[in-house]
C-alpha positions in Angstrom: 5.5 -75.8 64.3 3.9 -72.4 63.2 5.6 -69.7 61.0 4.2 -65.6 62.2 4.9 -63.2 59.7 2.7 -60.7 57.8 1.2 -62.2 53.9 0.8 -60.2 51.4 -1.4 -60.7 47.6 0.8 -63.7 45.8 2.2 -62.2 42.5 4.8 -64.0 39.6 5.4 -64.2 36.2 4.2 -68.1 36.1 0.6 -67.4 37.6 -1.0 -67.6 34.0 1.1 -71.0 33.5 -0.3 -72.2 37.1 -3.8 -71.5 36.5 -3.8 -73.3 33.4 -1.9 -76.3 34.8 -5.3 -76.3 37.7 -7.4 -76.2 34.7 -5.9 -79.6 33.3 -6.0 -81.2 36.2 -9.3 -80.4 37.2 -10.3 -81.8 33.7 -8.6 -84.6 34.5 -10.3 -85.0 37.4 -13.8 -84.7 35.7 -15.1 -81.5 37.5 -17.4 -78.9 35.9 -16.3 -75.2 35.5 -18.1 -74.2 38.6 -16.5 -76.6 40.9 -12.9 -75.7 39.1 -14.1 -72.2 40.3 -14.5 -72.9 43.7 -10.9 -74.8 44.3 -9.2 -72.1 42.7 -11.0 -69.7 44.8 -10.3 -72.0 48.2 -7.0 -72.3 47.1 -6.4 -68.5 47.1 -7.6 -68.6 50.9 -5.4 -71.4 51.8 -2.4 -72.0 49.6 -2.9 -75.6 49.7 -2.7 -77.7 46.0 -5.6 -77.5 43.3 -5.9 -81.8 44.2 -5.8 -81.1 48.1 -8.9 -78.5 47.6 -10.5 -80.5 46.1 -10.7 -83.5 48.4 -11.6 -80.9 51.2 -14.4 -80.0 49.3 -15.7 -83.1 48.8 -15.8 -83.2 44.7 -13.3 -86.3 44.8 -11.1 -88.9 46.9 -7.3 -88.9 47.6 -7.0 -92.0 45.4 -8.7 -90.2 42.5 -6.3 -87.2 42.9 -3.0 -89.3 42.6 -3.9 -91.2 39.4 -4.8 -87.8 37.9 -1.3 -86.4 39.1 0.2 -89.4 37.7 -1.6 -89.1 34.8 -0.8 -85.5 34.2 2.6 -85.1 35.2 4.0 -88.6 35.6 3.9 -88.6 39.7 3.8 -86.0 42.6 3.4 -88.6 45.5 6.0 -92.0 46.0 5.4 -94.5 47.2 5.7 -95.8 50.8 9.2 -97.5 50.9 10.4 -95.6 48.1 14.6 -96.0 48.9 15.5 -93.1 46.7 14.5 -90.7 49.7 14.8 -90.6 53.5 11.1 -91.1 55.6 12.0 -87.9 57.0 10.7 -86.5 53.8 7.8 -87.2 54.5 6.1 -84.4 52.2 7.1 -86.7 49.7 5.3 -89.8 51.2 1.7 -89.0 52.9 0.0 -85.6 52.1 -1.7 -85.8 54.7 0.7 -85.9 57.6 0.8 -83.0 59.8 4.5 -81.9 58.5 3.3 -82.0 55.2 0.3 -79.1 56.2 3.1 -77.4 57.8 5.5 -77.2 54.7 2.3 -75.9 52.6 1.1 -73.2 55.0 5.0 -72.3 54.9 5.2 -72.4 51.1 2.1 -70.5 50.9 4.0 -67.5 52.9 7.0 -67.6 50.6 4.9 -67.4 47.4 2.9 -64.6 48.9 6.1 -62.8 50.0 7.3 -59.7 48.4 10.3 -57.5 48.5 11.1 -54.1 48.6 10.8 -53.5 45.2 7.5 -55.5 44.8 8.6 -58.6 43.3 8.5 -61.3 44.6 10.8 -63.4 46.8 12.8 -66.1 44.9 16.0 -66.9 47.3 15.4 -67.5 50.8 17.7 -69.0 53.8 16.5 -70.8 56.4 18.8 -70.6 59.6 18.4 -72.3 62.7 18.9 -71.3 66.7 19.0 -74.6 68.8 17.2 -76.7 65.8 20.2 -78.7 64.1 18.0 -81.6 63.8 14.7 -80.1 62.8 15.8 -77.3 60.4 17.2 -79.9 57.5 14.1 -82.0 57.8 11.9 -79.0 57.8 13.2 -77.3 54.6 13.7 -80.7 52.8 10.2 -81.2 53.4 9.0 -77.4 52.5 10.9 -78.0 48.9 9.1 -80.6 48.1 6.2 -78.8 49.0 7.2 -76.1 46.4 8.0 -78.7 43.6 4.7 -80.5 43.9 3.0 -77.1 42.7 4.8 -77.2 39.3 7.1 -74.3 40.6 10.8 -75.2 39.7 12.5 -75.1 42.8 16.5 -75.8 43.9 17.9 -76.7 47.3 20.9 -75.0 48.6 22.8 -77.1 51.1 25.0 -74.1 52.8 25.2 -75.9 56.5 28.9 -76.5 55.5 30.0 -78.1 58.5 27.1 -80.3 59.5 25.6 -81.0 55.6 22.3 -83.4 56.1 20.5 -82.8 52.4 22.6 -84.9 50.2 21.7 -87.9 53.1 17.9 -86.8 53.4 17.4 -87.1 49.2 20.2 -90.2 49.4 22.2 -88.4 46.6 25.9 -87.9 46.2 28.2 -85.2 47.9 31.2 -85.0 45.7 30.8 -81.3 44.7 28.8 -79.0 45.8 28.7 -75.3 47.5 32.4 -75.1 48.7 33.0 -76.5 45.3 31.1 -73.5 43.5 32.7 -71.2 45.9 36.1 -72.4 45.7 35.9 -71.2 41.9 36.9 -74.8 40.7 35.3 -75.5 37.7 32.9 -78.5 38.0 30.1 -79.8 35.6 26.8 -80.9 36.8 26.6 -79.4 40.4 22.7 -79.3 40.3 21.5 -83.1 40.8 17.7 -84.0 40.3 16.1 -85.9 42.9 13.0 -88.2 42.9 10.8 -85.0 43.1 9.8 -83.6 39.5 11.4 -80.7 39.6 13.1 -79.9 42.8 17.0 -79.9 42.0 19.4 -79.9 45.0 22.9 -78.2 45.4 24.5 -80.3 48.0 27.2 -78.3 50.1 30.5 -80.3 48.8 33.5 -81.3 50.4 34.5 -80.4 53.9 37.3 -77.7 53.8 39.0 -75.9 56.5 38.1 -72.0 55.3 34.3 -72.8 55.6 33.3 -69.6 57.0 36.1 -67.8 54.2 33.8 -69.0 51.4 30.9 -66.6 52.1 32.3 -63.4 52.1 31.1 -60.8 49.9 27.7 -61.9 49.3 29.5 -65.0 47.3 27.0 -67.6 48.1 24.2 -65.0 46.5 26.3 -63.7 43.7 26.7 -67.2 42.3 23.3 -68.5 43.3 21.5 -65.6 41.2 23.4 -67.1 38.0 22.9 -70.4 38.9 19.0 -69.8 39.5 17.9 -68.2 36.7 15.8 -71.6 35.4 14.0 -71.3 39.3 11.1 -70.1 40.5 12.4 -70.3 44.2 15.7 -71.3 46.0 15.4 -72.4 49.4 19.0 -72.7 51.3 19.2 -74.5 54.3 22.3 -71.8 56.1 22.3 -74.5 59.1 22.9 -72.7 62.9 26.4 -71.9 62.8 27.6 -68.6 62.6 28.5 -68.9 59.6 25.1 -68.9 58.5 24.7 -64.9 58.4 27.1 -64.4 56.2 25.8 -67.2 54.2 22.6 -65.4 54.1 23.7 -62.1 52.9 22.6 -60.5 49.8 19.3 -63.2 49.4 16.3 -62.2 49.1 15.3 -62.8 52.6 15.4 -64.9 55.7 13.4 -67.1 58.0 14.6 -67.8 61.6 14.0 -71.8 62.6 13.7 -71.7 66.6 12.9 -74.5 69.2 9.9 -73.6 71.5 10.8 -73.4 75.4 14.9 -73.7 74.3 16.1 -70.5 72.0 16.1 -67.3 74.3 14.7 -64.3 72.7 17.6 -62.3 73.6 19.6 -64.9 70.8 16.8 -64.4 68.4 16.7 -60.3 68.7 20.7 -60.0 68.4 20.5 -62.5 65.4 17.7 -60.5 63.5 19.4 -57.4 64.1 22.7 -59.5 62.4 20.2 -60.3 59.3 19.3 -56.5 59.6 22.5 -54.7 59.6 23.2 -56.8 56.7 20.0 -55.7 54.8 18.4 -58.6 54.5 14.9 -58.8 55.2 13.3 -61.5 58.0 10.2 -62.6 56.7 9.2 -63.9 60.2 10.2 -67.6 62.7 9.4 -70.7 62.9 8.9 -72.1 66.0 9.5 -76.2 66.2 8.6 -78.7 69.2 
């Protein structure tokens, strides 16, 4: 799986708060100020976590890394077996599975992103061209990516048809999306999962105006209310039609294609789609 799409300088509000949060744990982790200097400076390079930097660079172990995440911020990595999340996840599990350097070299674009106006990129959907297996697993995995940098991050569920989120982080699907969109009132549609601070908005119950609900920039409209205690919102728009319309008026877009199976000729007409909508494609995915 690769992601091509042009990076630019990473910019937000928080960056003070992260840098700090790098400092602690490198105190935790008992390195001097230079070494502190040279993961920070690594991880500008590579994206990759303060803890990960530091284990390439030799200054301490994997095992030392977790107890200082524990010990900082109560956990970042469960345990193997841990039922409250599917394997799947396994960004969650083992950070050093290959899915797991493919969710951070993705987050690491979406944090460098920009839009138009030079700020940067909060609300992004992921849709999908011959991937409904893959594109779930691979933006349940890329959330918990975002989350295990400190970034709050929420998980839209807007595959309204074939929903797979609530099953992948093994929570409920009472309400949801078409919930929200329906204009029912409903308390608590943001559930918590086992990652600190990745919140998931599953996409409800099944109704028979599916693709109804997304007109007029809805899903957007109500997402940029319900996001305001986010850093980023990742929504998985599933491979249905439906899912351009469920994209519109978000920040931008990502296209999740299957090497060797999605024809370009698809993937041209459906950027032009995202285009004539005015929403900006930050670049593909291809997936195996």
């Amino acid at each position: 799986m690769r992601i091509r799409s042009s990076l630019a300088s990473q910019a937000g509000v928080s960056a003070k708060r992260r840098i700090d949060e790098r400092r602690a744990l490198g105190a935790v982790l008992a390195l001097d100020p230079s070494q502190q200097e040279a993961v920070m400076q690594r991880q500008v390079e590579t994206g990759h976590l303060f803890g990960e930097v530091a284990v390439e660079l030799g200054f301490v172990t994997v095992d030392q890394v977790h107890r200082a995440i524990k010990q900082q911020q109560g956990f970042s990595v469960l345990e193997d077996g841990d039922q409250r999340l599917d394997p799947l996840v396994v960004t969650a599990f083992d950070p050093r599975d290959p899915l797991t350097s493919i969710a951070r070299n993705l987050r690491a674009t979406l944090t460098a992103a920009l839009r138009p106006d030079g700020r940067p990129v909060r609300s992004v959907a992921f849709i999908g061209s011959d991937t409904d297996a893959e594109l779930p697993v691979m933006v349940a995995n890329l959330a918990v990516a975002c989350a295990q940098t400190g970034a709050p991050t929420l998980l839209v569920d807007a595959d309204l048809d074939h929903p797979h989120q609530h099953a992948l982080f093994r929570v409920r699907n009472r309400a949801g999306v078409t919930t929200m969109l329906a204009g029912k009132a409903q308390d608590e549609l943001l559930q918590s999962t086992a990652i600190g601070g990745l919140s998931l908005l599953t996409a409800g119950p099944a109704v028979p105006n599916a693709s109804e609900l997304f007109d007029r920039q809805r899903l957007a409209n109500e997402l940029e209310v319900l996001s305001e205690n986010f850093d980023l919102v990742l929504i998985d728009a599933g491979c249905e039609a439906t899912a351009v319309a469920a994209a519109k008026g978000l920040d931008a877009a990502i296209i999740v294609l299957r090497r060797n199976v999605s024809y370009m000729r698809n993937t041209r007409l459906l950027v032009e789609k995202l285009e004539s909508n005015g929403q900006a494609v930050l670049g593909t995915v291809l997936v195996d």
